[in-house]
Backbone as JSON, one array per atom type, in Angstrom:
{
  "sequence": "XXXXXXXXXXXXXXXXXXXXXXXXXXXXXXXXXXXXXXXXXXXXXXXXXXXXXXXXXXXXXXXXXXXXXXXXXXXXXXXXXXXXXXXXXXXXXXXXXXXXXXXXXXXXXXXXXXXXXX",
  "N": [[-3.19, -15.7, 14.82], [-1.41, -13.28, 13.1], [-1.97, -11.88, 10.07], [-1.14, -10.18, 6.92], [-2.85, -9.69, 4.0], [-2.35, -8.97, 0.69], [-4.1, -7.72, -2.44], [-5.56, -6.78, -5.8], [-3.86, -5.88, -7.6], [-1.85, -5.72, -10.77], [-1.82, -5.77, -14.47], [-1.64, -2.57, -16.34], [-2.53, -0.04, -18.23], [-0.75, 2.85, -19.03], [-1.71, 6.06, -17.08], [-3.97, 4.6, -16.24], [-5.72, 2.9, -13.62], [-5.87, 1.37, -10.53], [-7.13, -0.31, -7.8], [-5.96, -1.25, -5.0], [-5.52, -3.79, -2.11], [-5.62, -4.27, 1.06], [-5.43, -6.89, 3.27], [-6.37, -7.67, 6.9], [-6.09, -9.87, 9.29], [-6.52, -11.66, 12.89], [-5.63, -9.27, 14.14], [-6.45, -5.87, 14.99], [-6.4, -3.56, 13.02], [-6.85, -0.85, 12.78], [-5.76, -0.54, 15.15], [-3.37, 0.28, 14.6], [-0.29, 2.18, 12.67], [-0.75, 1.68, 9.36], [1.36, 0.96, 6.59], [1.97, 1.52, 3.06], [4.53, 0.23, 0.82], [6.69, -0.13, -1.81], [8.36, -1.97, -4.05], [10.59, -1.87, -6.67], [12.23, -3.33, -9.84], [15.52, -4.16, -8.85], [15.82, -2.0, -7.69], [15.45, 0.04, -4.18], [13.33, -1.12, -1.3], [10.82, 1.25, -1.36], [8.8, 3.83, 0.81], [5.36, 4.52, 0.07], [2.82, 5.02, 1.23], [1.31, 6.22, 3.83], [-0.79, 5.81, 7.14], [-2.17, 7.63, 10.2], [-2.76, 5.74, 13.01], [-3.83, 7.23, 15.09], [-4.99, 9.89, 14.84], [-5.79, 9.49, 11.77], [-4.51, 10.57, 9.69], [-2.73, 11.21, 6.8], [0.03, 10.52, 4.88], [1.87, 11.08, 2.24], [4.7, 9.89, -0.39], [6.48, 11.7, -2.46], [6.51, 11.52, -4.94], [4.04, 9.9, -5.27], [1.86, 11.63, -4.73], [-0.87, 13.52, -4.76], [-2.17, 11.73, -6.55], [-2.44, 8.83, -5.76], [-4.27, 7.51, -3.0], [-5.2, 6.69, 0.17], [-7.16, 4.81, 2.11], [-9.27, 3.56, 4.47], [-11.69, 1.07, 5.73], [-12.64, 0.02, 8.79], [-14.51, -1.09, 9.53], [-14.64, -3.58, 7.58], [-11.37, -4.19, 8.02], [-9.6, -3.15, 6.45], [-7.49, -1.81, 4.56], [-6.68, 0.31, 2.15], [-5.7, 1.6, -1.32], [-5.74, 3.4, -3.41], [-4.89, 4.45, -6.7], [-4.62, 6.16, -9.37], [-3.71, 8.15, -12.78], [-2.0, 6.33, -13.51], [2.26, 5.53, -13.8], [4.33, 4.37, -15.96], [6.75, 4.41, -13.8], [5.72, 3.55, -11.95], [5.62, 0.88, -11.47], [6.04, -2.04, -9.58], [6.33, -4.44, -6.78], [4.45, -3.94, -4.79], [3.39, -3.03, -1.38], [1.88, -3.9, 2.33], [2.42, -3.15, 5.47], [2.79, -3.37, 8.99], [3.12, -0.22, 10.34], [4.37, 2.73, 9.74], [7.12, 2.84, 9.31], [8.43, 0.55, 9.76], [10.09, -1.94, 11.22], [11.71, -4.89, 13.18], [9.87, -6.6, 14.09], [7.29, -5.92, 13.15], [4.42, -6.61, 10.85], [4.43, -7.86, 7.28], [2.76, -7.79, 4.27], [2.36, -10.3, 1.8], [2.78, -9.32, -0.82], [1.78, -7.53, -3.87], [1.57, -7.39, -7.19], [2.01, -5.09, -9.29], [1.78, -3.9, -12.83], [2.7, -1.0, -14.89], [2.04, -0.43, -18.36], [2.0, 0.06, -21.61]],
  "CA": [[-2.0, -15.48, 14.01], [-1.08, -11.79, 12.15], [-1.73, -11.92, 8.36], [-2.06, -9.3, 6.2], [-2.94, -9.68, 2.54], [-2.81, -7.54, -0.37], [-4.64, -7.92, -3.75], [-5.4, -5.79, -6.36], [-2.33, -5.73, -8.42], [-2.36, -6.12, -12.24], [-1.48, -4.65, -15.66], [-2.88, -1.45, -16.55], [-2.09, 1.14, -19.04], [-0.24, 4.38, -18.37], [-2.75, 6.83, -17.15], [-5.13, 3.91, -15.63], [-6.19, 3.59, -12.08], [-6.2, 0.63, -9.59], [-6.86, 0.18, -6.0], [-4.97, -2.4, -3.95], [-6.12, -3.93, -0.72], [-4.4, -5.22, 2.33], [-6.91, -6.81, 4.73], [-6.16, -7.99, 8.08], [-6.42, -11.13, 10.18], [-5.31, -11.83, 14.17], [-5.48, -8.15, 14.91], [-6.96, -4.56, 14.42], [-5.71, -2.81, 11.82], [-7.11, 0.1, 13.12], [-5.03, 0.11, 15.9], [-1.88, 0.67, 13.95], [-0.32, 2.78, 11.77], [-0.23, 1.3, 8.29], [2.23, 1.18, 5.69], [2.37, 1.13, 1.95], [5.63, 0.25, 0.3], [6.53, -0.78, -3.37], [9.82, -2.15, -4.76], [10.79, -2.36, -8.37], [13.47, -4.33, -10.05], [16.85, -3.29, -9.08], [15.44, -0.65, -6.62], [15.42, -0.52, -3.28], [11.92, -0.83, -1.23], [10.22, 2.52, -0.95], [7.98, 4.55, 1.2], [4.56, 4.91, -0.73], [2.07, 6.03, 1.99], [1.27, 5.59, 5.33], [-1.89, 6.49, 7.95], [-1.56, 7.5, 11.31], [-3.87, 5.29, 13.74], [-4.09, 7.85, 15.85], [-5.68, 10.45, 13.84], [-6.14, 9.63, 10.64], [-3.45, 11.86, 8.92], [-1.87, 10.41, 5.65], [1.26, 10.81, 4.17], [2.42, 10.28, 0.62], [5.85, 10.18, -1.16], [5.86, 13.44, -3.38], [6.1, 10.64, -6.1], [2.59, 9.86, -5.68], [1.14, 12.68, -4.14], [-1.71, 13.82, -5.77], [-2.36, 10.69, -7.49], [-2.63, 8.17, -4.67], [-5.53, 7.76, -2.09], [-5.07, 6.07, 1.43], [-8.44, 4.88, 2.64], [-9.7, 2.42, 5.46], [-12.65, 0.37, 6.56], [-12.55, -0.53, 9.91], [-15.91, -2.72, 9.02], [-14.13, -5.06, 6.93], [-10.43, -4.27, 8.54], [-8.79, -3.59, 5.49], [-7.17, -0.62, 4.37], [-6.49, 0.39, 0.16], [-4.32, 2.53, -1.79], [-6.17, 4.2, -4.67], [-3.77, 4.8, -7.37], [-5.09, 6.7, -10.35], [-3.0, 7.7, -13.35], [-0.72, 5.48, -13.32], [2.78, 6.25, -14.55], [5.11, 3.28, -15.58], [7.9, 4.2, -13.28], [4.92, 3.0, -10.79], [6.0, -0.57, -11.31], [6.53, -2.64, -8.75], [5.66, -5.2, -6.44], [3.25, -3.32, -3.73], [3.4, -4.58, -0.04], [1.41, -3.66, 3.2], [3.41, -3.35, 6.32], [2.11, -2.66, 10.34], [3.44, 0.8, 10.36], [5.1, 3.19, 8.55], [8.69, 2.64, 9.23], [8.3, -0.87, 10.18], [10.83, -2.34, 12.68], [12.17, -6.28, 13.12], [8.34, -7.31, 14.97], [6.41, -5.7, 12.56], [4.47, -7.31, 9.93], [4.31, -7.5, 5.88], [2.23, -8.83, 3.32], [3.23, -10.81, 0.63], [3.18, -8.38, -1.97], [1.11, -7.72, -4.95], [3.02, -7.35, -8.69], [1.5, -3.9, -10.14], [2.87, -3.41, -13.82], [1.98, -0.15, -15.74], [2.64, -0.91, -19.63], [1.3, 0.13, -22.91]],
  "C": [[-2.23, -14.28, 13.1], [-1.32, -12.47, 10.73], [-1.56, -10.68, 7.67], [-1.51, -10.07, 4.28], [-3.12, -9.06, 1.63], [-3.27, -8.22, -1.7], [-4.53, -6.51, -4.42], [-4.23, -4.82, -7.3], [-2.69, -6.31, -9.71], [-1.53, -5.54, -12.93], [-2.08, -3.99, -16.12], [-1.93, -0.41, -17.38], [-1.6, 2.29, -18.07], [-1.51, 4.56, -18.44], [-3.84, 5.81, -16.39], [-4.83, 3.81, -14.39], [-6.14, 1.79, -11.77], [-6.06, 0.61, -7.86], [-6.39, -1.12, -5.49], [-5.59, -2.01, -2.34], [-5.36, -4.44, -0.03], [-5.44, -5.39, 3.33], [-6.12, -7.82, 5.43], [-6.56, -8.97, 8.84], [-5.94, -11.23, 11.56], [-5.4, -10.51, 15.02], [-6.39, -7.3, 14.25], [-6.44, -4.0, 13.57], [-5.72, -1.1, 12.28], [-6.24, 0.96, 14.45], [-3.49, 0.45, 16.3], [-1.62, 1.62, 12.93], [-0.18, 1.53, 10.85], [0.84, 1.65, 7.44], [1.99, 1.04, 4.23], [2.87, 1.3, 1.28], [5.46, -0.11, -0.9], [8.61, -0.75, -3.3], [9.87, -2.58, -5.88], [12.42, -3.3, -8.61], [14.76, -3.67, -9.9], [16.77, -2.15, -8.0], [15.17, -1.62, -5.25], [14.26, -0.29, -2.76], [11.75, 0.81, -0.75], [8.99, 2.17, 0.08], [6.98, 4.81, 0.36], [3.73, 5.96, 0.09], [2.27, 5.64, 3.14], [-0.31, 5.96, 6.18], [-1.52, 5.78, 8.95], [-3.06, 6.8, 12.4], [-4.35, 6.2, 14.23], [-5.57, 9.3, 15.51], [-6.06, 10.4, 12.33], [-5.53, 10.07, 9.41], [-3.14, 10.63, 7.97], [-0.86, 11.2, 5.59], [1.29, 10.55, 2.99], [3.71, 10.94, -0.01], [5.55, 11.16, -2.25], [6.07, 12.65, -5.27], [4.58, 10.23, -6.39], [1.64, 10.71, -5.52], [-0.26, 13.27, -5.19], [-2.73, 12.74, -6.37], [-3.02, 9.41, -6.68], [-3.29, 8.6, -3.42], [-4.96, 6.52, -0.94], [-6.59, 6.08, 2.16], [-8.01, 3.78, 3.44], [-10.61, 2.07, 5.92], [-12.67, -0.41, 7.26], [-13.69, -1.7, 10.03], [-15.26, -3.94, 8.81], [-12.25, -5.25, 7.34], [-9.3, -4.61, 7.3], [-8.16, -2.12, 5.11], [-6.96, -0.76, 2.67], [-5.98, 1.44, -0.34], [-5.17, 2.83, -3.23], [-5.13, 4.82, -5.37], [-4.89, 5.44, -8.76], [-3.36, 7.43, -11.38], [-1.64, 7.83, -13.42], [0.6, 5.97, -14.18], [3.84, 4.68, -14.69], [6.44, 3.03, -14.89], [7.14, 3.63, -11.74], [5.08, 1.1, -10.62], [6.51, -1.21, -10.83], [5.76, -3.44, -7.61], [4.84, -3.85, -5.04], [3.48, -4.01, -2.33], [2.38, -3.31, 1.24], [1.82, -3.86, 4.35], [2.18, -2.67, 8.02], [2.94, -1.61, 11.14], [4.45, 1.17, 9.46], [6.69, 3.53, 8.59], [8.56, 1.45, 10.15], [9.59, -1.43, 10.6], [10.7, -4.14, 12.54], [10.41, -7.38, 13.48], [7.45, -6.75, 13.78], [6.18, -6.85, 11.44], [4.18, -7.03, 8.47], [3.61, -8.3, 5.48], [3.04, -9.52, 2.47], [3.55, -10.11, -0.48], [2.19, -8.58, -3.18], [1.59, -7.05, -6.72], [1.92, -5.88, -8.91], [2.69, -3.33, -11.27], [2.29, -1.96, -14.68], [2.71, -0.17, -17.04], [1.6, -0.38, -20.51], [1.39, -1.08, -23.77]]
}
């Protein structure tokens, strides 16, 4: 059975850093693209990043660009989203999807809350 799970969600000052995980059960991870979305209150879900199985390539919304890291260890079959500083329009739940424009079969995590607050 597919899982994926994300952690790594919290409250963190403007300007602070966390990394969020999405690890994998049932399947490879590796042999998909990933996704990682975020939706805030009232908003609709975004595009955060993505990586392409194939090669490796990232993407990132020109909202995070810069700021946000897309890594993966195929070891532990998890992929992570390095966020550094944080800005509080970054608030929102986080999710991990099996590719990056995810389709009716694909799958999502549950989501992980990330608030940035002073």
């Amino acid at each position: 059975q597919v899982h994926l799970v994300e952690s790594g969600g919290g409250l963190v000052q403007p300007g602070g850093s966390l990394r969020l995980s999405c690890a994998a059960s049932g399947f490879t991870l590796d042999d998909y693209d990933i996704g990682w979305f975020r939706q805030a209150p009232g908003k609709e879900r975004e595009g955060v990043s993505c990586i392409n199985s194939n090669d490796g390539s990232t993407y990132y919304a020109d909202s995070v660009k810069g700021r946000f890291t897309f890594s993966r260890d195929n070891a532990k079959n998890t992929v992570y989203l390095q966020m550094n500083s944080l800005k509080p329009e970054d608030t929102a739940v986080y999710y991990c999807a099996t590719d990056c424009v995810p389709g009716p079969d694909d799958y999502w995590g549950q989501g992980t809350q990330v608030t940035v607050s002073s």
